[in-house]
C-alpha positions as YAML, in Angstrom:
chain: A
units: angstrom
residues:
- id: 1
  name: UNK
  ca: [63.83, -12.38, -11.10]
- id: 2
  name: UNK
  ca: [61.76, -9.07, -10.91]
- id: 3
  name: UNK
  ca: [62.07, -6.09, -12.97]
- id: 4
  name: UNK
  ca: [60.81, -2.87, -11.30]
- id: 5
  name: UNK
  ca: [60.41, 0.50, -12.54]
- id: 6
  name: UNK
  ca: [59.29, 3.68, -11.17]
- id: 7
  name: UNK
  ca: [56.14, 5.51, -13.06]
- id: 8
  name: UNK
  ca: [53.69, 8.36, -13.08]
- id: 9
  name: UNK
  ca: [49.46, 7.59, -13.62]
- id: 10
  name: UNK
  ca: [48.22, 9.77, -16.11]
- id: 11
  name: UNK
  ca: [44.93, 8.26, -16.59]
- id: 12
  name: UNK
  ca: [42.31, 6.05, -15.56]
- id: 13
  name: UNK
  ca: [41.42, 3.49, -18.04]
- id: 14
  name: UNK
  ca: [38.98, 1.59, -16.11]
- id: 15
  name: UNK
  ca: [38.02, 1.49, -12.27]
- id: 16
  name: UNK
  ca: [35.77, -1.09, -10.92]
- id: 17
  name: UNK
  ca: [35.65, -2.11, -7.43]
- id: 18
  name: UNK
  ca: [38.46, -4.53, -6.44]
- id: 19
  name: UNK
  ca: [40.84, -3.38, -9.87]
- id: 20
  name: UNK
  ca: [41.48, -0.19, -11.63]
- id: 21
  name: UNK
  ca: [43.11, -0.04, -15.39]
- id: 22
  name: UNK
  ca: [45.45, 2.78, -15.79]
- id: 23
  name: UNK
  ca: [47.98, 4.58, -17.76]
- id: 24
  name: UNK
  ca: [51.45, 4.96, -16.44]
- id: 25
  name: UNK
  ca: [54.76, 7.03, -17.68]
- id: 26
  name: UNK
  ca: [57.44, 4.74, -17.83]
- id: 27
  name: UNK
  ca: [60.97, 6.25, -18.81]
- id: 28
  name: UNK
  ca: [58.73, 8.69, -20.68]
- id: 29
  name: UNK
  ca: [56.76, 5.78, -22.70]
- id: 30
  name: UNK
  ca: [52.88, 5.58, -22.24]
- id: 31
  name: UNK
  ca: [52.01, 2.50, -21.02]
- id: 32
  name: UNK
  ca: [49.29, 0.24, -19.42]
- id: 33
  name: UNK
  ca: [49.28, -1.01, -15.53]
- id: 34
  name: UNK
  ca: [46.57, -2.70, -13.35]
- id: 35
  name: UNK
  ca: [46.49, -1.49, -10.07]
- id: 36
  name: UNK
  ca: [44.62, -4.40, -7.69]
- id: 37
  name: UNK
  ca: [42.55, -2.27, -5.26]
- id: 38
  name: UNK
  ca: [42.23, -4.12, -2.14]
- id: 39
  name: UNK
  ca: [46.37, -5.09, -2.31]
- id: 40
  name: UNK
  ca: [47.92, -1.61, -3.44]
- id: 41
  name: UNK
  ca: [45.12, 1.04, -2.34]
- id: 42
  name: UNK
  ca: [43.25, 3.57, -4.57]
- id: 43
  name: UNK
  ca: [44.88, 4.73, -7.37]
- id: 44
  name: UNK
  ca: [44.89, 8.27, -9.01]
- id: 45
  name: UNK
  ca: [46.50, 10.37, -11.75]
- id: 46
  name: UNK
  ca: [49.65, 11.70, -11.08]
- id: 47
  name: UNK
  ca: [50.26, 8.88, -8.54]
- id: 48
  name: UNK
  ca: [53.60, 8.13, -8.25]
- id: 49
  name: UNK
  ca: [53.87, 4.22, -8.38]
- id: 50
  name: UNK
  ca: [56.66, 1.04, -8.47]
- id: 51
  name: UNK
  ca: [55.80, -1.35, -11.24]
- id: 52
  name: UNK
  ca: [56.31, -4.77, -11.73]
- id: 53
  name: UNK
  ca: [57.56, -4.77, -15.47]
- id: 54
  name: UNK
  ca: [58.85, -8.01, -15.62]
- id: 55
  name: UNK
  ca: [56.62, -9.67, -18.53]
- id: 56
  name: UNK
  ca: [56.16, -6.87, -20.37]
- id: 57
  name: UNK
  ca: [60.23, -6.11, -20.43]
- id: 58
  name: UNK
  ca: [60.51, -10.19, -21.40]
- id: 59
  name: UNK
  ca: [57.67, -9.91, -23.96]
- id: 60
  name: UNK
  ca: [55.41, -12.20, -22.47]
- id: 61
  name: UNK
  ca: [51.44, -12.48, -22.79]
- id: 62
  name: UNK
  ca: [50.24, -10.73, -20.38]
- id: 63
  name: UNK
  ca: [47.63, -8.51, -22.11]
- id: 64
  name: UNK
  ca: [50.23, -5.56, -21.94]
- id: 65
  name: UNK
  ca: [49.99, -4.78, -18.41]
- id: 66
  name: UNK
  ca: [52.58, -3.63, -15.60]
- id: 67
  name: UNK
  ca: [51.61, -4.27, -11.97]
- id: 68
  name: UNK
  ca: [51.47, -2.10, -9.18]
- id: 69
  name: UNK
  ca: [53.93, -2.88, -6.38]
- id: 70
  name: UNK
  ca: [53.28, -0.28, -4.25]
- id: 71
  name: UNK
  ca: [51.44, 3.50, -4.54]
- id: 72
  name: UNK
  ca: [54.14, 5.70, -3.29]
- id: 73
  name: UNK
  ca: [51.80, 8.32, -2.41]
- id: 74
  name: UNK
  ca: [49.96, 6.64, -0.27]
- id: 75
  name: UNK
  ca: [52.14, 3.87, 0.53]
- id: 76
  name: UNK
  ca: [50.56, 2.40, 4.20]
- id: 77
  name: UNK
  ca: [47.66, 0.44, 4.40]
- id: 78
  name: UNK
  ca: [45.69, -1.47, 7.26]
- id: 79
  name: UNK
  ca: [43.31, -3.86, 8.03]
- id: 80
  name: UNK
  ca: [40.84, -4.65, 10.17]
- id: 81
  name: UNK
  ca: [38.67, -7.26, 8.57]
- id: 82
  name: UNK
  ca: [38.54, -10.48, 9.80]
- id: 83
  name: UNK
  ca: [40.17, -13.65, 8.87]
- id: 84
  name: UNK
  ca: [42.93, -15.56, 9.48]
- id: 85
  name: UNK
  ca: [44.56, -17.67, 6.81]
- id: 86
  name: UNK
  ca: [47.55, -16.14, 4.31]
- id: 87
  name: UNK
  ca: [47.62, -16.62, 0.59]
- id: 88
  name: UNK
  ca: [50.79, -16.14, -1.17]
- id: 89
  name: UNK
  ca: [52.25, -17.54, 1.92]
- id: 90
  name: UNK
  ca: [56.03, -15.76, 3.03]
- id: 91
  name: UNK
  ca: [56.11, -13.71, 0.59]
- id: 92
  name: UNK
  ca: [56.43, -9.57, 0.18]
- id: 93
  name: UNK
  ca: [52.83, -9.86, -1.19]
- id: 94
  name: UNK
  ca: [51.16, -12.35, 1.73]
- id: 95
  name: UNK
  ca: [47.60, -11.12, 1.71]
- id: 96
  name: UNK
  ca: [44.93, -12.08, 4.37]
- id: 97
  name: UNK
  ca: [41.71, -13.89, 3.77]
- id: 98
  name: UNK
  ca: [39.01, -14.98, 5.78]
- id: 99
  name: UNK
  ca: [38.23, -18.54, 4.43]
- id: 100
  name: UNK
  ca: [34.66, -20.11, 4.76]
- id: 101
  name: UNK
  ca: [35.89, -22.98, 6.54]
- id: 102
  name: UNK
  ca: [37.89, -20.69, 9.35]
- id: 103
  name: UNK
  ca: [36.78, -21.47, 13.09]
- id: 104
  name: UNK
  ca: [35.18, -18.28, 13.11]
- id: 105
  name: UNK
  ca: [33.35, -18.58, 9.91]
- id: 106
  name: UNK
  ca: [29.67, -18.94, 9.81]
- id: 107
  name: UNK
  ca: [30.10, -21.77, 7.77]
- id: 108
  name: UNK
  ca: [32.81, -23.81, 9.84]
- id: 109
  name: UNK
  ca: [30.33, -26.25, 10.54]
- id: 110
  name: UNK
  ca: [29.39, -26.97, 7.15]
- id: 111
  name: UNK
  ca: [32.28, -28.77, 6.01]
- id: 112
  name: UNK
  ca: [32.51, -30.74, 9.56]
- id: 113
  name: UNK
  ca: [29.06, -32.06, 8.36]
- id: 114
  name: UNK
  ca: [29.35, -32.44, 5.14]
- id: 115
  name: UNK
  ca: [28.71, -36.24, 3.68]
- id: 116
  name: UNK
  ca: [28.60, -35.89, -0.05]
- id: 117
  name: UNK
  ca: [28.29, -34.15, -3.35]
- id: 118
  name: UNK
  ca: [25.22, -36.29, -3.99]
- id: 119
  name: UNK
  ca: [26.40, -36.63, -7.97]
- id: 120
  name: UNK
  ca: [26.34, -33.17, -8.62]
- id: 121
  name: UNK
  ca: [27.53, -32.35, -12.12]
- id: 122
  name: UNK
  ca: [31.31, -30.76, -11.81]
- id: 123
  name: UNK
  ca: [32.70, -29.63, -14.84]
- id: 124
  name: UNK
  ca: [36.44, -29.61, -15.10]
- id: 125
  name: UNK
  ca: [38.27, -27.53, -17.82]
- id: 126
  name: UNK
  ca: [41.73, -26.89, -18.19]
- id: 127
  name: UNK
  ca: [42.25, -23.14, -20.18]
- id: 128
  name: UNK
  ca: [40.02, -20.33, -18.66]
- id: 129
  name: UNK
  ca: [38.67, -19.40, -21.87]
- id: 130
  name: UNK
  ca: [36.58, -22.57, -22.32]
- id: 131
  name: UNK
  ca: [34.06, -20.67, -19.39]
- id: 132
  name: UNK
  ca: [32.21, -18.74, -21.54]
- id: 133
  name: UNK
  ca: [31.04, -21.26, -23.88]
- id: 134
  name: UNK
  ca: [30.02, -23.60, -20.73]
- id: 135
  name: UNK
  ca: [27.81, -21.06, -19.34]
- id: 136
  name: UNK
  ca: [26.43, -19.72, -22.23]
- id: 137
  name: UNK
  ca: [25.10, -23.43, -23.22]
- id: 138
  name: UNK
  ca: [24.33, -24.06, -19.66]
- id: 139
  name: UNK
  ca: [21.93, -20.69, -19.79]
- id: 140
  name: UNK
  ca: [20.56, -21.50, -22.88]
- id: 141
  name: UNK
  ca: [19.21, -25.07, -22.06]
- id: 142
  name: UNK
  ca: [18.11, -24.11, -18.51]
- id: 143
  name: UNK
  ca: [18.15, -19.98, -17.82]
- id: 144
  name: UNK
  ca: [17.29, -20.67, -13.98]
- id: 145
  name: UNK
  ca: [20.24, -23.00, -13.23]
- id: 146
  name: UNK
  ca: [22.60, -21.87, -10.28]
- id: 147
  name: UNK
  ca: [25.88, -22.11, -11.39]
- id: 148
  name: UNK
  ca: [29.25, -21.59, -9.32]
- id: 149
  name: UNK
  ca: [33.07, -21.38, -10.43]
- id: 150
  name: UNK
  ca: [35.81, -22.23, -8.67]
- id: 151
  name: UNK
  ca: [39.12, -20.72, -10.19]
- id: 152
  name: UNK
  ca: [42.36, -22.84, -9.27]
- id: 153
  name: UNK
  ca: [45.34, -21.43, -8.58]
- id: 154
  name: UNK
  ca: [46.85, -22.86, -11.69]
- id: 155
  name: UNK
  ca: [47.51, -19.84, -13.87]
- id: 156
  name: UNK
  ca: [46.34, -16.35, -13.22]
- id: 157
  name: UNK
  ca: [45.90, -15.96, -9.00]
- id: 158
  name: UNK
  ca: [43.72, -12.84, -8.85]
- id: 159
  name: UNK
  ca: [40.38, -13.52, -9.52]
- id: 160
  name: UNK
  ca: [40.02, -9.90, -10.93]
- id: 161
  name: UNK
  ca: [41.87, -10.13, -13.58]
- id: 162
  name: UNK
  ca: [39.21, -11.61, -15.22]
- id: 163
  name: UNK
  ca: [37.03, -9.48, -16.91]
- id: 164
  name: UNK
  ca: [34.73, -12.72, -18.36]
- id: 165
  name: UNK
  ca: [34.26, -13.59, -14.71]
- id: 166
  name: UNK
  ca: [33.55, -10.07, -14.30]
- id: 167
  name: UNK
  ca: [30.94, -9.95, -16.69]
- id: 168
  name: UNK
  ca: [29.18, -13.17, -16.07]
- id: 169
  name: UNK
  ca: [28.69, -11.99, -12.53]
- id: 170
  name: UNK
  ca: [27.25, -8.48, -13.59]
- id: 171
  name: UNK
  ca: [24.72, -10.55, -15.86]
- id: 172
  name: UNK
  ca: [23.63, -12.43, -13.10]
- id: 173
  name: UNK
  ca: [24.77, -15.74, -14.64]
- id: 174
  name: UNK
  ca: [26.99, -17.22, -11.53]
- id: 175
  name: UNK
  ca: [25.78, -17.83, -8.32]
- id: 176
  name: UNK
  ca: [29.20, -17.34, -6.92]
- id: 177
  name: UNK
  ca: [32.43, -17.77, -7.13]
- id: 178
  name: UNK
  ca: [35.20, -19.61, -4.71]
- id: 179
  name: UNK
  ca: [38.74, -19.25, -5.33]
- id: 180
  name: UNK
  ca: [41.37, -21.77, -3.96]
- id: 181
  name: UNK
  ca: [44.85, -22.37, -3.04]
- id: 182
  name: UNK
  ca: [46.59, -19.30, -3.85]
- id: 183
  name: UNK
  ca: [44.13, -17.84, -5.98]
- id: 184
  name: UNK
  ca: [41.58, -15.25, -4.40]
- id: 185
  name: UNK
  ca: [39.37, -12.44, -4.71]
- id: 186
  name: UNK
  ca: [36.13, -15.27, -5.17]
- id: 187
  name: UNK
  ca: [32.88, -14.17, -3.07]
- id: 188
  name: UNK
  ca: [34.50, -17.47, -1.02]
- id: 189
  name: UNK
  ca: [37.61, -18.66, -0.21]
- id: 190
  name: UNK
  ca: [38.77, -21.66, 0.44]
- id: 191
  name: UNK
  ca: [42.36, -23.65, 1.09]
- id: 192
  name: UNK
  ca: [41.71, -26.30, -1.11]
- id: 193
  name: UNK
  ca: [39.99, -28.19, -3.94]
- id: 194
  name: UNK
  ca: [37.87, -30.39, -1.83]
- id: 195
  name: UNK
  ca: [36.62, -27.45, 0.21]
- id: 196
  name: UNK
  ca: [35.90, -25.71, -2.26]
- id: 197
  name: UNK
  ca: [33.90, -28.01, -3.96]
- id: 198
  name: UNK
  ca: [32.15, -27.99, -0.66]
- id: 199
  name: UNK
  ca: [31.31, -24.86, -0.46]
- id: 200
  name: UNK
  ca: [29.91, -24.28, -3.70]
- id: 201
  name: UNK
  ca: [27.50, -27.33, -3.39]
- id: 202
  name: UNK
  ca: [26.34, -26.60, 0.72]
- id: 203
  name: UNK
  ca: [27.12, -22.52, 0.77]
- id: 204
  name: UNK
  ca: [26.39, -21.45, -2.84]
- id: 205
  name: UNK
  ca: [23.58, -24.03, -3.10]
- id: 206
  name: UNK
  ca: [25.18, -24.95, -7.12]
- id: 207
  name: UNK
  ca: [23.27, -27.14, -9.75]
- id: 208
  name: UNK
  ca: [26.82, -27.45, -11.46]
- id: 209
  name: UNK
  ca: [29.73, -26.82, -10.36]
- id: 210
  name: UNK
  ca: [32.25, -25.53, -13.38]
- id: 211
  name: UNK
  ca: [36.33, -25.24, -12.57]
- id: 212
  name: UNK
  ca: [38.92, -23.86, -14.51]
- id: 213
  name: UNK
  ca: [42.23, -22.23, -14.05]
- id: 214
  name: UNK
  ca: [42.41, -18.45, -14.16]
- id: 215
  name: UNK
  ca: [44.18, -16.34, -17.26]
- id: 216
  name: UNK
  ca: [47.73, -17.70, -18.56]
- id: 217
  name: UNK
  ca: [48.20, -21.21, -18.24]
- id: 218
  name: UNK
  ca: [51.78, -22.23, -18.25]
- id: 219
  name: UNK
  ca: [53.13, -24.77, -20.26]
- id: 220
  name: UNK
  ca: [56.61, -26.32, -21.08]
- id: 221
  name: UNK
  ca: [56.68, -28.23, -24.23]
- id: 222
  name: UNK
  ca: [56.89, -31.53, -22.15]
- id: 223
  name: UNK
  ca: [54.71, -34.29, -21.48]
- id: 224
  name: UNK
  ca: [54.19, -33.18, -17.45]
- id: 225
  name: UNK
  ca: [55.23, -29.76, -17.25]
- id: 226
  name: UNK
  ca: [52.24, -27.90, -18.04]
- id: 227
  name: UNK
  ca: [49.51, -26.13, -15.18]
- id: 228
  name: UNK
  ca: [46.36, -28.13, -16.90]
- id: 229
  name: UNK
  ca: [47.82, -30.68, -15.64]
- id: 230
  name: UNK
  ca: [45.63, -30.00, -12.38]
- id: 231
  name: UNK
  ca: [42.18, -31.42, -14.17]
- id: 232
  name: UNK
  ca: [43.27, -34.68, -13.33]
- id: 233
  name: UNK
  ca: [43.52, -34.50, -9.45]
- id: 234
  name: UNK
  ca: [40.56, -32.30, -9.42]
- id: 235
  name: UNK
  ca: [38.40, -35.16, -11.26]
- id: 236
  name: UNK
  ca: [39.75, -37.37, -8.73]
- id: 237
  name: UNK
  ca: [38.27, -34.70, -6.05]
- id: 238
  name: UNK
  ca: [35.18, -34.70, -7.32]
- id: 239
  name: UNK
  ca: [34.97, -38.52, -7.34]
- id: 240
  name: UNK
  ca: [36.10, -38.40, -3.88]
- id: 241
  name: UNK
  ca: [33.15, -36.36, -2.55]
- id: 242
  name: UNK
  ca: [30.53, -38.22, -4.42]
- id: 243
  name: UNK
  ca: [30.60, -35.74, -7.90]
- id: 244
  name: UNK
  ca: [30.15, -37.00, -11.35]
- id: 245
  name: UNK
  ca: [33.45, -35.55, -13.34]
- id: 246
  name: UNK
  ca: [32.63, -34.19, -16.73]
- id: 247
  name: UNK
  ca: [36.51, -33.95, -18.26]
- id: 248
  name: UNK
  ca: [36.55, -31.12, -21.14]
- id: 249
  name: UNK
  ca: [39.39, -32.42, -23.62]
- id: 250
  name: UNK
  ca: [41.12, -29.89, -25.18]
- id: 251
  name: UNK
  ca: [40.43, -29.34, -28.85]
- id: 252
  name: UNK
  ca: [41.83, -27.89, -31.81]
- id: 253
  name: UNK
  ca: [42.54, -28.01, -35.76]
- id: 254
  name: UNK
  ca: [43.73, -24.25, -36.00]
- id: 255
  name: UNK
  ca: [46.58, -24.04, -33.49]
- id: 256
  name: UNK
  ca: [49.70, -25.07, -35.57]
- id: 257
  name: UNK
  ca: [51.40, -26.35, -32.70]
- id: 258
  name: UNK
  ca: [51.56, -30.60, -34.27]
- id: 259
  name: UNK
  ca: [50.92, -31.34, -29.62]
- id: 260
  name: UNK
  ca: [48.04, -29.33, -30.06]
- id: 261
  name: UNK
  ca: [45.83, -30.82, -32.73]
- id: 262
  name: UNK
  ca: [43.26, -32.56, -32.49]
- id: 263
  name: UNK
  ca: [43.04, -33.66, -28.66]
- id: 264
  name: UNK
  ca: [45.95, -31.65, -27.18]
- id: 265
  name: UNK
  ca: [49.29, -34.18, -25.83]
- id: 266
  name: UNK
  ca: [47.74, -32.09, -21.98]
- id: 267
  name: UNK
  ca: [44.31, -33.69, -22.48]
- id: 268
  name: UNK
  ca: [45.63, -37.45, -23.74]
- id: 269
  name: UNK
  ca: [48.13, -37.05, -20.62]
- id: 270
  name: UNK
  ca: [45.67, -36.10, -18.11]
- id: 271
  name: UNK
  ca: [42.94, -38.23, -19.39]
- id: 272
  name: UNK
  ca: [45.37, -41.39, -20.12]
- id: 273
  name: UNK
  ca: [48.00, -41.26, -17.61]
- id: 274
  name: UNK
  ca: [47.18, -38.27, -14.48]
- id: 275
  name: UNK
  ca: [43.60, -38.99, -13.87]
- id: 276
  name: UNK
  ca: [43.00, -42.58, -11.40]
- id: 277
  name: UNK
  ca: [39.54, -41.88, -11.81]
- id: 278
  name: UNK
  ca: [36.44, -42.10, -14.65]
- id: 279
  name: UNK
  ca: [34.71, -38.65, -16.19]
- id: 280
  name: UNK
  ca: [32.27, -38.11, -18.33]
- id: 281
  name: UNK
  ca: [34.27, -37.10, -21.28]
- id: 282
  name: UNK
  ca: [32.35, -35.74, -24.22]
- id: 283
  name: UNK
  ca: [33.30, -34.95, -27.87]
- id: 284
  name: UNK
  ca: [31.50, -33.35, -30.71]
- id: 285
  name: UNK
  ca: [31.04, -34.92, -33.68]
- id: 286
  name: UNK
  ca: [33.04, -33.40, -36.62]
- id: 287
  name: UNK
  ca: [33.24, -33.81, -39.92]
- id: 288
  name: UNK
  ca: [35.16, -36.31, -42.18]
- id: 289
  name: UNK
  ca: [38.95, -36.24, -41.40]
- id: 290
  name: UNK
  ca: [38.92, -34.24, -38.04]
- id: 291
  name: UNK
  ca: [36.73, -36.68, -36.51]
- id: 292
  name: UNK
  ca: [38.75, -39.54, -37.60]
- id: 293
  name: UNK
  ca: [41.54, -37.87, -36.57]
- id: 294
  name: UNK
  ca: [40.62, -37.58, -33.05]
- id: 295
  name: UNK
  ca: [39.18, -41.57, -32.92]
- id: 296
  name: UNK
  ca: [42.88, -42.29, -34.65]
- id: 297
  name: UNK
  ca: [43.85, -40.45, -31.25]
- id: 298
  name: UNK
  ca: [41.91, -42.41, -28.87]
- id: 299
  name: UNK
  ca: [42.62, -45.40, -30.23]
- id: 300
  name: UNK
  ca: [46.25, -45.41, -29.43]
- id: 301
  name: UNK
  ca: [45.47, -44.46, -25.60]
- id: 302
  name: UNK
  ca: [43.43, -46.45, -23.04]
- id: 303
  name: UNK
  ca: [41.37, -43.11, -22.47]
- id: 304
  name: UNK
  ca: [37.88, -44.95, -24.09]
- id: 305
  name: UNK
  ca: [38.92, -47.95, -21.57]
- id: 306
  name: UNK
  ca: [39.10, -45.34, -18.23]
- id: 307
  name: UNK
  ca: [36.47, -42.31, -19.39]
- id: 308
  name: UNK
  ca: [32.59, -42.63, -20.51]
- id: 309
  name: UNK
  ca: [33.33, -41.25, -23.86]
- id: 310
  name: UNK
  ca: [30.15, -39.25, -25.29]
- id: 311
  name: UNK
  ca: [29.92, -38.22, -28.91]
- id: 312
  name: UNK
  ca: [27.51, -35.89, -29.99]
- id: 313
  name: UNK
  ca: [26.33, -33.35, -33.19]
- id: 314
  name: UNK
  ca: [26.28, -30.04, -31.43]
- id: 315
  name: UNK
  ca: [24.57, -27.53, -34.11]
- id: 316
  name: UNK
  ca: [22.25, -26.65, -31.03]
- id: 317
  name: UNK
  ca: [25.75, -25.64, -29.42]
- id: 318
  name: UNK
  ca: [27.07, -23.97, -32.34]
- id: 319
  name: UNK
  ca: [23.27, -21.63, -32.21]
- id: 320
  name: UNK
  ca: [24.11, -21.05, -28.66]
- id: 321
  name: UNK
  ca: [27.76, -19.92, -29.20]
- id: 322
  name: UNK
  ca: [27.21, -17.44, -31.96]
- id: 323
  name: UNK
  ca: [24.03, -15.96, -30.76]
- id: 324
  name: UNK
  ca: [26.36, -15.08, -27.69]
- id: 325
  name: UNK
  ca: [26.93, -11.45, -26.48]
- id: 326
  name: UNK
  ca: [30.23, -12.93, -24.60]
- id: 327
  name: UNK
  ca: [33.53, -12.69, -26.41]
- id: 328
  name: UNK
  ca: [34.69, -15.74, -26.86]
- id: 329
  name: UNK
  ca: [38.60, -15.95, -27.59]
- id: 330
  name: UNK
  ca: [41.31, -18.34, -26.83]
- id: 331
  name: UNK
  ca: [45.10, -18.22, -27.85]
- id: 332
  name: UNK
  ca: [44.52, -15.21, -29.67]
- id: 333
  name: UNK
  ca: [42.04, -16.62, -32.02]
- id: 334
  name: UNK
  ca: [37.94, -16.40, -31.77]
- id: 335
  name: UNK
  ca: [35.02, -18.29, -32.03]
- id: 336
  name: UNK
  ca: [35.04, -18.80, -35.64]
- id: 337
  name: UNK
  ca: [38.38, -19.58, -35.87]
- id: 338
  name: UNK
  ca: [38.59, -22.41, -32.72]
- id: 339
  name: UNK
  ca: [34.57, -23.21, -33.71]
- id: 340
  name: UNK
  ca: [36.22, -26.86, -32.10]
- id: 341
  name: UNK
  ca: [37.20, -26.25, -28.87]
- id: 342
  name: UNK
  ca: [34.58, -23.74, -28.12]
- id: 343
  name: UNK
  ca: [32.02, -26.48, -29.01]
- id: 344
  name: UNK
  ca: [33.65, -28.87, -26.71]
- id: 345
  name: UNK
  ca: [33.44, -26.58, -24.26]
- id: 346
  name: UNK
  ca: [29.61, -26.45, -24.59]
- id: 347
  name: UNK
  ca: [29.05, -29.82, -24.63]
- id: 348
  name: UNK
  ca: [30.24, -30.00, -21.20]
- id: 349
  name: UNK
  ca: [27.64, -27.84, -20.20]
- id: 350
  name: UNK
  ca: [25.19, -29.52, -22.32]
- id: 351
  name: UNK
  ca: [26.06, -33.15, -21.09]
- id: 352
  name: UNK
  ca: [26.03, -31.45, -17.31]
- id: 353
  name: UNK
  ca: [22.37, -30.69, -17.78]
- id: 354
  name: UNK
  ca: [21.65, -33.99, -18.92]
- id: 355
  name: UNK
  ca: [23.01, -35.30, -16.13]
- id: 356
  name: UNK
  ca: [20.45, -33.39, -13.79]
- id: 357
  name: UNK
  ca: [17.55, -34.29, -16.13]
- id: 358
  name: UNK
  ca: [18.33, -37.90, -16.13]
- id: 359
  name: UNK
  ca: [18.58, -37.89, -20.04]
- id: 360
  name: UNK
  ca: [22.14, -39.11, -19.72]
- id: 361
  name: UNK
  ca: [23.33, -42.36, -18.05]
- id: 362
  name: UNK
  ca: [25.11, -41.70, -14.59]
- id: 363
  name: UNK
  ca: [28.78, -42.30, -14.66]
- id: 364
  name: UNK
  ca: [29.99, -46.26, -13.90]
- id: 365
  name: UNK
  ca: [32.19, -46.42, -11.12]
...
């Protein structure tokens, strides 16, 4: 199930605070690790480390990375910090957090008190690449909104693997971040969906509210067995605690994968079948066969029954993308080659702000 492998650092790629990017000899091959800080300890050349090689060795996509088990030069660690709850619950790994809504938390009383989201806009993605074109829209209609993100624990669990998240906090464009279930590593943790959304409307004092998954969504082939599958509970959250849902479909004409065109089979299944719940659901305009395509789509689910469709031109959006200094890229491809679903992405954001504005109609229960 694991494939370890001993290896020597002999150099530092990258260190930031909580993660550190480094070479590693393995069976005399150079090759790339990331060495999580605050689990494994500081990490130096000619370190002596155990590596989890198990994607890598299978050839998976996993940016070409190893993982640090364990620093065998400085193999003990301690803590002293407080907190109580356990992520990655009984197993080697179990890791200690101090969650905002602990008894001893400062902010234990918030969630005993809280009453409701009050409609705030929650935007609910599936793939963690669509964050970068929902912020940068969101920034470029309003530059002072206060934006959290709460990353599931649907793909990727550390939240510093991320290096988008990364940067959109060192530009100042988040307000925070919470991480949930077995994900962590967000300025606030929290067990669950419904705290977490919680916590980033009373704690982090959010406008909008934006959720995805981390890196590497898993998927089967099959009409359940994919990680996305998560947006529709979370909309259903959101409703729950008095939100207003904004669903981003997932949208492509470049991926050659015949479930993946045009509205992906995980959007129409989440959206059609998962979801008990309405969102705000909005789709960009496109030209000539692609748009028919995707009303062709609808037309053969009960999605424009359940959802508030929204269709919209989005050349503003398209401005916003390509004037961005974030690099946008999903399944290997970039902005000019997925121009679709990084649009759809926007609109999100862009339909979000109308929501706060009152330029677009509240969602019909």
């Amino acid at each position: 199930m694991m494939n370890i492998k001993y290896g020597k650092v002999t150099e530092v790629i990258i260190e930031k605070k909580k993660v550190t990017e480094v070479y590693v000899d393995v069976e005399g091959k150079k090759q790339k690790a990331i060495n999580y800080n605050h689990l494994t300890g500081d990490i130096k050349i000619d370190d002596s480390v155990l590596l989890n090689t198990t994607a890598i060795d299978l050839g998976l996509g996993t940016g070409g990375y190893h993982f640090v088990i364990c620093n065998l030069d400085r193999p003990e660690r301690s803590i002293s910090s407080k907190g109580h709850i356990m992520k990655l619950r009984y197993t080697p790994y179990q890791l200690k957090v101090f969650a905002a809504e602990e008894q001893e938390s400062e902010y234990h009383h918030v969630f005993h008190d809280f009453q409701s989201l009050l409609g705030m806009p929650v935007i609910v993605g599936t793939l963690h690449s669509m964050l970068p074109a929902i912020i940068e829209t969101l920034i470029s209609l309003d530059p002072n909104i206060r934006i959290a993100y709460i990353m599931t624990d649907g793909a990727a669990l550390p939240l510093d693997l991320s290096n988008l998240v990364f940067d959109l906090k060192e530009n100042k464009k988040l307000c925070g971040t919470v991480t949930i279930g077995h994900a962590f590593g967000g300025d606030l943790e929290c067990v669950n969906i419904y705290n977490g959304l919680i916590a980033t409307k009373e704690i982090l004092k959010a406008d909008i509210t934006v959720i995805t998954m981390g890196p590497g969504i898993v998927g089967t082939g099959t009409k359940y067995g994919f990680t996305g599958i998560e947006q529709g509970n979370i909309v259903d959250a959101v409703t729950d605690l008095g939100g207003t849902p904004i669903a981003i479909p997932r949208i492509s004409f470049t991926d050659q994968r015949p479930r993946h065109q045009g509205i992906s089979h995980h959007s129409i299944t989440v959206l059609d079948t998962i979801c008990k719940t309405s969102a705000i659901v909005g789709i960009p305009i496109f030209e000539g066969m692609k748009h028919r395509f995707i009303e062709d789509q609808l037309m053969q689910t009960t999605i424009a029954q359940k959802h508030q469709i929204t269709f919209r031109e989005c050349e503003d959006i398209h401005g916003f993308l390509l004037n961005s200094s974030i690099k946008m890229k999903t399944m290997g491809r970039n902005l000019h080659q997925e121009i679709e679903f990084f649009t759809t992405a926007g609109l999100a954001g862009k339909l979000a702000i109308e929501l706060l504005t009152g330029r677009l109609c509240k969602l019909v229960r």
